[in-house]
Structures are given as structure tokens and as C-alpha cells.
N, C-alpha and C positions, 0 to 999 in steps of 0.2 A: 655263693655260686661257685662250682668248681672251675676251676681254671684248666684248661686244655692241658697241661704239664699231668695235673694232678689226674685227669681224666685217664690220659695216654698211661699213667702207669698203672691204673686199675685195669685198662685194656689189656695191658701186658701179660697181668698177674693173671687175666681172666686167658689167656691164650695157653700160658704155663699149664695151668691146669687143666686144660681142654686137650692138649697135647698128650699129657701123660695117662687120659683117659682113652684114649681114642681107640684102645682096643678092640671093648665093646660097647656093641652100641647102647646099650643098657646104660652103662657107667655115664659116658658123652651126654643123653638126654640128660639123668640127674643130673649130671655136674655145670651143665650150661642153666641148667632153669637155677640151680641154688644159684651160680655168681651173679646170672642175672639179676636173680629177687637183691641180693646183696647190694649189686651196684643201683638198680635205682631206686633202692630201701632209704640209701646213701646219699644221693644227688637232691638235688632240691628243685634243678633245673637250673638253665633253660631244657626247655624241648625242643623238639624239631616243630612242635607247631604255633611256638614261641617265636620260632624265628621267620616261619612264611608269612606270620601277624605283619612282624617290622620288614620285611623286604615287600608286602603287599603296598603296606602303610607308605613305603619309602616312593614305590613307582606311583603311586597317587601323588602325593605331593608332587611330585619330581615334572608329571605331567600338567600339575596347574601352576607349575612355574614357581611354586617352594623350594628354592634348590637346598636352603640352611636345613629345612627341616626335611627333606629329601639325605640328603647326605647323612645327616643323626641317624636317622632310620637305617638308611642302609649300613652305617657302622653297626648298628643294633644286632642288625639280621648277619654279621660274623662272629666267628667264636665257636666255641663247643658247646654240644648238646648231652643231652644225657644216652641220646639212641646211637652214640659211637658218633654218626657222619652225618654232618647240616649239608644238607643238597643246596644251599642258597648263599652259602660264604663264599665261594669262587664269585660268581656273576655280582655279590653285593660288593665283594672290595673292585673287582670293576668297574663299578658305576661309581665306587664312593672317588676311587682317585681321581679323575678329571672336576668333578665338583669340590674336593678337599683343595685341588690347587688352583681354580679360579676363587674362592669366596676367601680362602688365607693371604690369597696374594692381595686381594683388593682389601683385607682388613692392614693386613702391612703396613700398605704403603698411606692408608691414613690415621698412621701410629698407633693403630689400637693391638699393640703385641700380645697380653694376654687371650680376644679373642684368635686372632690367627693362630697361635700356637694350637689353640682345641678344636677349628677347622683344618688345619696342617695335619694335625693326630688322628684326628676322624678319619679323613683320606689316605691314610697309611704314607703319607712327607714326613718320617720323620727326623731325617736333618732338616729340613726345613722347619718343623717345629722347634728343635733345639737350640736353633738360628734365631727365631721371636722370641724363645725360654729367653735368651741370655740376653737379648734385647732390655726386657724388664728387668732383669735381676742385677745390669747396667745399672741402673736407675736408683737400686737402694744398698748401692755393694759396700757400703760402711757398715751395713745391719746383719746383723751374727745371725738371723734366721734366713739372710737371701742364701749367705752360704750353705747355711746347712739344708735346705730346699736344694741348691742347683748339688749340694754333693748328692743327694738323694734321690735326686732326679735322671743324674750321669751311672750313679750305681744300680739303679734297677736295670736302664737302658742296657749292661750289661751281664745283667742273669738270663740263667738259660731260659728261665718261662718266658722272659720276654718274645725270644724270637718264635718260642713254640705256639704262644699268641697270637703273634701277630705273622705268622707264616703267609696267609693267602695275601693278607692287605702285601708284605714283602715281595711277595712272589708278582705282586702286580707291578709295584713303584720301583724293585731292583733292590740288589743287596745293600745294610745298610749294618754303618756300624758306625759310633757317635765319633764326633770330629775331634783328633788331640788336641787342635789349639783349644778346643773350647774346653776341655775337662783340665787342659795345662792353665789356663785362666780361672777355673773354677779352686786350682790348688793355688793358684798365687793371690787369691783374696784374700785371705787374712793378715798375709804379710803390708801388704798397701792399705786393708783397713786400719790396721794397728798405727801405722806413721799415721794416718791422718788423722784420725783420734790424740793422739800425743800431739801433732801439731794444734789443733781444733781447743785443746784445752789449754796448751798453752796461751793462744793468741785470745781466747777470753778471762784469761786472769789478767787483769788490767788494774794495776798498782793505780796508776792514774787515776780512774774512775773511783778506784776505792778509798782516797785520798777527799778526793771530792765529796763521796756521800757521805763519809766522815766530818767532814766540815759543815754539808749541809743539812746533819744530824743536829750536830750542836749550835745549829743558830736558828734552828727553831724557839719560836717565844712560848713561853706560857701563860704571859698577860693578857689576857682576853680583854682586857681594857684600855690595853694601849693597842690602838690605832696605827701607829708609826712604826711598833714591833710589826706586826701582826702583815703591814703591806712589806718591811723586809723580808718576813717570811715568804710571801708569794713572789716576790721578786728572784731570792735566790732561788726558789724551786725550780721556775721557769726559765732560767738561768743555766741551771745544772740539767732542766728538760733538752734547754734547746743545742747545748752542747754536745750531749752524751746519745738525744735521739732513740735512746731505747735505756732499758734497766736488768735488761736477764742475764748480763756476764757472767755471775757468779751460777746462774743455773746453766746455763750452758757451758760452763767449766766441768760443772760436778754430772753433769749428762755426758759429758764427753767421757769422763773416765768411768762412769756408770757401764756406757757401750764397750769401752778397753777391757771393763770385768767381764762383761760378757763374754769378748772373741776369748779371753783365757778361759774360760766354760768352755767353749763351743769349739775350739781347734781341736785338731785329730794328733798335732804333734806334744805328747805332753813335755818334751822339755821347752818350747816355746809356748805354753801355757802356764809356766812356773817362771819364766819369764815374764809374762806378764803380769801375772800375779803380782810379782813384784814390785815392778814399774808402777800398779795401782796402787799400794801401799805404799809407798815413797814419796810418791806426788802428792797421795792422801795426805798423809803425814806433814809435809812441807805448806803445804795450803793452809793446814789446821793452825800451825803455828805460825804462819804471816798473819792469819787473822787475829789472830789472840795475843800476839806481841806486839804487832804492829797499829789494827786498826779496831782496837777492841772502843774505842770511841761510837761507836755505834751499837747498839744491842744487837740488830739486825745478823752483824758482822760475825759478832758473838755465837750466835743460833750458826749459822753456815758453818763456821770453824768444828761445831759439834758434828753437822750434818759429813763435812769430812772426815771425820775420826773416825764416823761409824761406816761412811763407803763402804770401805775393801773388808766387811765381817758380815756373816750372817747373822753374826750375835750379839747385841749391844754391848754384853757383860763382858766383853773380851776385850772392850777399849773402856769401861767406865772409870778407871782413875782418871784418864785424859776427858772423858767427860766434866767427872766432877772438879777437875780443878779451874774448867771453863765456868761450869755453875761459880764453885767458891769465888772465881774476880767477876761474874756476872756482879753477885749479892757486894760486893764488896763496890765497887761503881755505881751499884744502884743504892749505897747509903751514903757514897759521898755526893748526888746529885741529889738524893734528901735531905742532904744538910745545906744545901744550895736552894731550895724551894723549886729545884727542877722536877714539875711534879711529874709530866708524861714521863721526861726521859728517866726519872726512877721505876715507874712502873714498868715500862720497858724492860729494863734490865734486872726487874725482879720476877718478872714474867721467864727472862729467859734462864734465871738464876733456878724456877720452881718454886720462887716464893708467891703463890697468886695470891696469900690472904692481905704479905704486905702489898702486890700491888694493887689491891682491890681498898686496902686502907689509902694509899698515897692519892692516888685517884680520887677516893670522895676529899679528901684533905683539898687536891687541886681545884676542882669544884668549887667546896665552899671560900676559897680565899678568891676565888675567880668574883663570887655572888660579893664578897665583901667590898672587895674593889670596886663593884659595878654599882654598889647600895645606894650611894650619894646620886650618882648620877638618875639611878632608879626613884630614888626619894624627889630630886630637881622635877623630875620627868612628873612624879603623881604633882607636886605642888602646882605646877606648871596647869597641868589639866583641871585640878579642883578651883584656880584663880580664875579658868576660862570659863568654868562652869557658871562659877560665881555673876561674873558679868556678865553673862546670858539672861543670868535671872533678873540681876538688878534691871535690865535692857527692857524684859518684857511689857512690864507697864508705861513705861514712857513708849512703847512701840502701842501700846493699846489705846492712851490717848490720843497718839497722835492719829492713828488711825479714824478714831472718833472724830476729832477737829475736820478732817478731811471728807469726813463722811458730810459732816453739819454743814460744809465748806459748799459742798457739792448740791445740796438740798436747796440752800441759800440763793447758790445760785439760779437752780431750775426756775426756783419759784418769782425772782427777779425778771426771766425771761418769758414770765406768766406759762409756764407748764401747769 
């Protein structure tokens, strides 16, 4: 659809040349009919009788009390046409502004900002639309795409097609140009997103917690036979549940600088985007080796220390020595807990090493020394049943005499009491 901008300058072009023809009238007729053919060879439309549709369509509704859909309409029926001049955009942005500000003001005030904003815009309000924009985009201003939306949104409101657009709807509601504080608020997002993402990931890397899962890694049992492991198992877990109340620290550490890499993407200042950069890589880096120095007691901890190296790259191969030497003490703790008969926590940590055939061998190893342990008791358990069985059977004919006696008992007697 052409935009009024784009319209108004093919009008221009088409008057230049009408101008310099106007000699003769000969010339004038051709040259009006080619720009003509030209311009709406070009257009695709609207028409003029595109637009009496949507202002017809608008006073119906408007008359059975649809104002939502009264108001759409009549923004509908503004704009350019392709016949130069809509006879129907003055009278439509009139009627659309007193409906654009009663249905945005009642969306307002019962929080619904995204609608208000596009009943504020319909109506040609739009500060007041700019006023519920920034409402929402309040709402998620740590996120690298509010910004770039609200820059995108302050930047058109400043080109020239804008006002060329929206000239009649202006011309109704009064001159309008977007408000500084709010485009000064739109440039000072990223500086406030940034701290609180650094703050946000600091405050979920919690030494403490990971001290904890460390502990309550290795006191998992693998004796599926003992009883008295098996409820310390559920004991500490419930334990470290009821402490800790939640377990996603570590991803919402690595989410927090994930968002940090973003704003460095998405800012307009590139030396504070190479600042950040770097602040990603550093924290990356620092996290990576708390984990692997520190709490590599857990496999778990092991995989995240990796998942940090590779944060701040788009390309794995740019950090893989710092990978592989997590794999090498992966494999290297997951053979000194197979030489421990620690069978999960081997496979664990050969899982995170990339060795799955050993941990897919340690694992059936676990298994059957599990079935070994459990054999005796399993073996108790059949003797137990085949003794019960036994005695069932031995029971039955002594149940079948006596039953008989009982019978004969009973006959004996009828026959005593002359039945």
C-alpha cells in the first residue's frame, strides 16, 4: 500500500510535468493521461471507494453502539488513496478522536496498556499512546528487545511520513511531537538494564548452595539394598529441598549473563557494547573455574562450568581447550569413583567426560551388583513362598476329611431328630 509520503511525491512529479506541458493543449491531454496510466499502473490501492466501504462500515457500527469497532473503521477510512483526495479522512478522524479517547482511557485504567495504546493510535492520541507504549515496555525493561521496540517506536514517530500520515487524525487532536522524558528514558535503558543483570547474576551464584549440592551429590547411596542408605538418601535431599526451596541458581546466573550478551548486541553505543562484552567474558570465565576448581565434586557442576566457557562465543571451537580439560577431570573422577564401586556417580561424570560407552558399561556393572546383593534376599523371599505353598497342599486333605466328618456329623444328626 502506498503511504501518503510516497503518494504526495508522485503527485508532485506528476504536476512538474503538467507544468512544463501546458503550453499546448495537445501535449497537457497526453501527458496527464500517461502519468495518470503510470500512477495507478503503480498503486495497488486503497481507493476512494475503499475508503466510503470503511467510513460507511464505521457509521453502522458506531450507530448500534460498536464504538471498538466503529472507531477501527473509521481509522480505516483515513489515509491516501490512489485518486490523489479521500473525501472521507477529515470527517473519519473526527469521529475516530472522541471514541479513540474514551475506549483508551477505559482500557488504561484497568491496566490493559497494550490495548489502549492501539485505541489511543486509532484515535489519532498519540502521546497518549506513547504514554501506555512505555507503560508495557516498563514491564520488561531488562529485555534487549523492549528497548529495541521502544527505540523503533520513538524513531519512526519522528520521520517525516509520519506526520504526512497522520496529518488529518493531527490536525483533529493538535500538534504533536513525542515527549523528551520519555525518548530520554528509552536512551537510559540499557545503562540500568546492564547493572541489574550484573547485579541479578551475581546474587544467583551462591557458593553456599553449591557447597551443599556438592555434599548432597556424594552422599547418595548406591546400595539398593540397604535400607538405612537409601532413607539417608531421601532424608538429605529433603533436607537441602527444604533449605534451598528452589534449584535453578546456576541457570538463572547463566540467564542473567546470557541477557548481559544480548544488551552488548543490541546497544547503539559500540563502546559500551565492548564493554560489555567484556564483563560477559570475565564473569564467564571466573564462574567456569569456581566450578571446576572448586565444586567439580559433582558432575552436574562439571556440565555448567562447560555451559559457561562457551556463553560469551558463538562458536564452541573458540573455547574447546577450556572444554576439554573439563571433559579430561570429568573422565579422571569418573575412574576414581569406579574404582570406588560408585556406580551412578561414575557414570555421571563419564557422561559429562563424553565417555557414554563407559557410562553405559558402569551402569549395567551397577545394576547387576545391585541384583547380586539383593539374590539372598530374593532367593529367602522364593523359599519362603514355595514352604507356603507346600503347606497349603499338605492342609488340603485334612481340610477334606474333616469337611466329610462334618458332613456325616450333620446327617447323623437330622436323622436322630427323625427328619
Amino acid at each position: 500500500m502506498f503511504t501518503r509520503f510516497a503518494l504526495s511525491a508522485i503527485n508532485r512529479a506528476t504536476t512538474r510535468v503538467i507544468d512544463m506541458s501546458y503550453k499546448t493543449p495537445a501535449a497537457l491531454l497526453i501527458g496527464s493521461l500517461l502519468l495518470t496510466g503510470i500512477a495507478f499502473a503503480a498503486c495497488p490501492g486503497p481507493f476512494v471507494r475503499d475508503m466510503k466501504r470503511a467510513y460507511e462500515n464505521a457509521k453502522a457500527a458506531e450507530s448500534q453502539g460498536k464504538k471498538e469497532d466503529a472507531l477501527f473503521f473509521y481509522h480505516g477510512a483515513e489515509g491516501s488513496v490512489c485518486e490523489n483526495a479521500n473525501p472521507y479522512e477529515a470527517d473519519a478522524a473526527k469521529r475516530a478522536a472522541p471514541l479513540g479517547l474514551e475506549l483508551g482511557s477505559a482500557a488504561e485504567k484497568r491496566g490493559d496498556f497494550s490495548k489502549a495504546e492501539q485505541l489511543y493510535e486509532a484515535g489519532g492520541h498519540f502521546a497518549a499512546a506513547d504514554r501506555v507504549f512505555m507503560q508495557g515496555i516498563r514491564t520488561r525493561a531488562d529485555e534487549p528487545g523492549a528497548y529495541s521496540s521502544a527505540l523503533e517506536h520513538f524513531r519512526n514517530r519522528r520521520e517525516q511520513w509520519f506526520a504526512v500520515n497522520n496529518a488529518a487524525a493531527i490536525e483533529v487532536t493538535g500538534p504533536y511531537s513525542p515527549d523528551t522524558k520519555l525518548v530520554a528514558e528509552v536512551d537510559g535503558m540499557p545503562a540500568k538494564a546492564i547493572e541489574t543483570a550484573i547485579q541479578k547474576e551475581a546474587t544467583n551464584f551462591n557458593e553456599e548452595f553449591l557447597r551443599d549440592y556438592v555434599q548432597l551429590t556424594q552422599s547418595r547411596s548406591d546400595v539398593q539394598s540397604d535400607a538405612a542408605a537409601i532413607q539417608r538418601t531421601i532424608s538429605a535431599q529433603q533436607a537441602f529441598v527444604q533449605k534451598w526451596k528452589r534449584d535453578d541458581f546456576i541457570k538463572a546466573s547463566r540467564d542473567a549473563l546470557q541477557n548481559l550478551r544480548m544488551w552488548g548486541i543490541t546497544v547503539q553505543d559500540q563502546k559500551l557494547a565492548a564493554t560489555v562484552a567484556t564483563k560477559v567474558a570475565q564473569i564467564s570465565e571466573q564462574r567456569a573455574r569456581t566450578l571446576k576448581d572448586k565444586y567439580s565434586g559433582a558432575p552436574q557442576l562439571l556440565e555448567e562450568a562447560m555451559g559457561y566457557y562457551a556463553l560469551p562465543v558463538s562458536d564452541n571451537r573458540l573455547v574447546e581447550a577450556k572444554l576439554s580439560a573439563v571433559r579430561a577431570l570429568a573422565l579422571k573422577l569418573g575412574d576414581d569413583a569406579n574404582a570406588k564401586n560408585r556406580y551412578t556417580l561414575a557414570a555421571a561424570y563419564y557422561d559429562v567426560a563424553g565417555a557414554h560407552d563407559k557410562a553405559e558399561a558402569i551402569s549395567n556393572r551397577g545394576r547387576q551388583a545391585a541384583i547380586q546383593k539383593m539374590q539372598p534376599s530374593i532367593d529367602q523371599m522364593h523359599k519362603q513362598a514355595e514352604a507356603a505353598r507346600k503347606a497349603m497342599q499338605e492342609q488340603q486333605p485334612q481340610n477334606a476329611g474333616a469337611k466329610a466328618a462334618n458332613k456325616k456329623s450333620a446327617a447323623d444328626l437330622e436323622k436322630e431328630l427323625g427328619r
